[in-house]
Residue, then its C-alpha position, 0 to 999 in steps of 0.5 A: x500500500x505504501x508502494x502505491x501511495x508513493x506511485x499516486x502524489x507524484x503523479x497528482x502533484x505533476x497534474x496540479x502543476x499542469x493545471x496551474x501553468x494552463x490557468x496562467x498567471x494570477x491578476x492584480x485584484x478585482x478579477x481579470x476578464x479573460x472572455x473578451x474582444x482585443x482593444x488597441x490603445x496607444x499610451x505614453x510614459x513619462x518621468x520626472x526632468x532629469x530622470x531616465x526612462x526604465x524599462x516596462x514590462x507587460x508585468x508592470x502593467x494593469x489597466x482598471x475599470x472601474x473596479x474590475x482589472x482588465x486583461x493587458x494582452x499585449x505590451x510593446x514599446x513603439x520602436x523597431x518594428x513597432x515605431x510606424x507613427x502617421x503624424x498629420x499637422x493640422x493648422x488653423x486657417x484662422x491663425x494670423x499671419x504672426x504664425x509664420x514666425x513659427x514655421x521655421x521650428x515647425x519644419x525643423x520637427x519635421x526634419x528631426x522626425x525618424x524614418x519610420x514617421x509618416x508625414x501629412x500635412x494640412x489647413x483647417x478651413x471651412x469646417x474641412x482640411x485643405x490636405x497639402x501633403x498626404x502622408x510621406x516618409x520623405x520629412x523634407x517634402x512634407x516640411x515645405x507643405x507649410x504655408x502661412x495662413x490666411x487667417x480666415x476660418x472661412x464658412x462654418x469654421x470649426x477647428x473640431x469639424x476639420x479634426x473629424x473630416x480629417x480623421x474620417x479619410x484617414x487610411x486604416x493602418x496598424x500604425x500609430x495615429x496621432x495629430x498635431x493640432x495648431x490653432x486658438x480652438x474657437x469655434x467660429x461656426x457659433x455651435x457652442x463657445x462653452x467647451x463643456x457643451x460645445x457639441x463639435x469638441x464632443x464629437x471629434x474626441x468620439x471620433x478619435x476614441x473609436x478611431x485611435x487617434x491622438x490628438x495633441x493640440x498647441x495654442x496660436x491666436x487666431x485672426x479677428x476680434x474673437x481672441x481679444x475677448x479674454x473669456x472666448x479666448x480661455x473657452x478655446x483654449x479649455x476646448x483644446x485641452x479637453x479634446x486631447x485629454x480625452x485623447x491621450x494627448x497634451x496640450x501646449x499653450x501658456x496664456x492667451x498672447x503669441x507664444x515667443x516660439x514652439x520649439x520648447x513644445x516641439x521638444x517635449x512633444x518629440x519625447x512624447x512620441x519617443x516613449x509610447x506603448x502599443x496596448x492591447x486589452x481583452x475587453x468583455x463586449x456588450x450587445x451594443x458597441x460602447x465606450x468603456x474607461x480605463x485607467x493605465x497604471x503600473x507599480x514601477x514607481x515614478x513612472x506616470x501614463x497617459x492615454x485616451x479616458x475611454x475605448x470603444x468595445x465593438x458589439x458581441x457576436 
């Protein structure tokens, strides 16, 4: 009987390991869906000036909703094969001509961009985009699509409705998608100069949330007597940063008045695009396509994320 005993717990002890390796790894709190659909969001990581980015695994990584702790299937930094990025610069047609002093540290970025950054470039006019460089690796080319503007908004001027037109002809692609936004984020086509209410603002961070774009957004005064109005002025600028928060983007302005030069933003938006992550998540479908919120975090202390408040779950099958 002994004999036999001794014959039966190595084999259970074999069969319980097996099954431990099969259920894979245990989840941080709250439990983990598993019985989901793949979602795609593209995160940036930043650290304090002065510091060094450390390396981040899959394993330092959760993402919660609410309280439930959400399945992370991919995580892979935005380099090598995975660096593919398609930027389009979207400038206001509304701006006054003072932004052509800014064109020499716009074309500047451009150049600086790395091989595997496609490049658009385009003017927002009419509520749509005057596309004067479709996406191109060739940086130089795209660098000389920069124009001054002609500091009209033209019909129906609505920075955000050229963002949603600009956004509906992008091209499916599996690279990253993300937009440079110049502008004074009035809306001239008088739908709302509150941003919290505006409908326009609404819209595009839905668009970009069920499209995966990034909008990064950076303030220039824009022609006529709206910016000398302190309150439209700071409503388009609230406008501005509640499209690329909503987005996973940054904003870039300080006050109201011409910023003596972009390049500072220019900087730190270079750094930004150069310390993103390629997420995937497993995210439990509804009957009906939803946005569900998320929030990225990771226990590798000092290290912060930002990325879009919200991914669309396409519906169940």
């Amino acid at each position: 009987m002994k004999l036999l005993k001794l014959g039966i717990l190595p084999s259970l002890f074999l069969m319980l390991s097996a099954m431990t390796l099969l259920a894979g790894p245990s989840s941080r709190g709250g439990g983990v869906k598993t019985d989901g659909v793949p979602v795609k969001m593209t995160v940036t990581a930043s650290v304090d000036k002065g510091r060094n980015m450390p390396e981040i695994t899959q394993e330092d990584v959760f993402v919660k909703s609410g309280k439930e702790t959400l399945q992370v299937l991919e995580w892979s930094a935005a380099r090598g094969e995975r660096a593919g990025l398609e930027l389009f610069i979207l400038m206001d047609d509304a701006s006054t001509s003072s932004l052509g002093s800014q064109l020499k540290d716009l074309r500047s970025f451009i150049l600086s961009l790395p091989s595997t950054a496609s490049v658009g470039v385009g003017y927002a006019r009419n509520g749509t985009v005057e596309i004067r460089q479709n996406f191109t690796t060739d940086h130089e080319l795209a660098s000389k699509a920069l124009r001054l503007p002609v500091s009209s908004a033209g019909a129906f001027g609505s920075p955000y409705l050229s963002v949603v037109d600009l956004m509906k002809r992008w091209p499916e692609t599996a690279n990253r998608r993300e937009v440079l936004l110049v502008t004074d984020g009035i809306d001239r086509a008088g739908r709302g100069r509150n941003a919290m209410l505006n409908p326009d603002v609404d819209t595009a961070a839905t668009v970009a949330q069920k499209t995966g774009t990034m909008v990064h957004t950076m303030y220039f005064p824009g022609a006529g007597h709206h910016f000398r109005n302190w309150f439209v002025a700071v409503s388009g600028q609230n406008a501005m940063a509640k499209l690329s928060n909503f987005t996973g983007g940054e904003c870039y302005f300080l006050g109201t008045q011409n910023p003596v030069s972009f390049a500072p933003y220019l900087d730190e938006l270079r750094n930004v695009l150069g310390n993103q992550y390629l997420l995937t998540l497993s995210v439990k479908p509804a009957k009906k396509a939803v946005f569900q919120t998320v929030t990225v975090g990771t226990e590798v202390a000092g290290v912060d994320f930002n990325g879009p408040d919200a991914v669309w779950v396409p519906p169940s099958r």
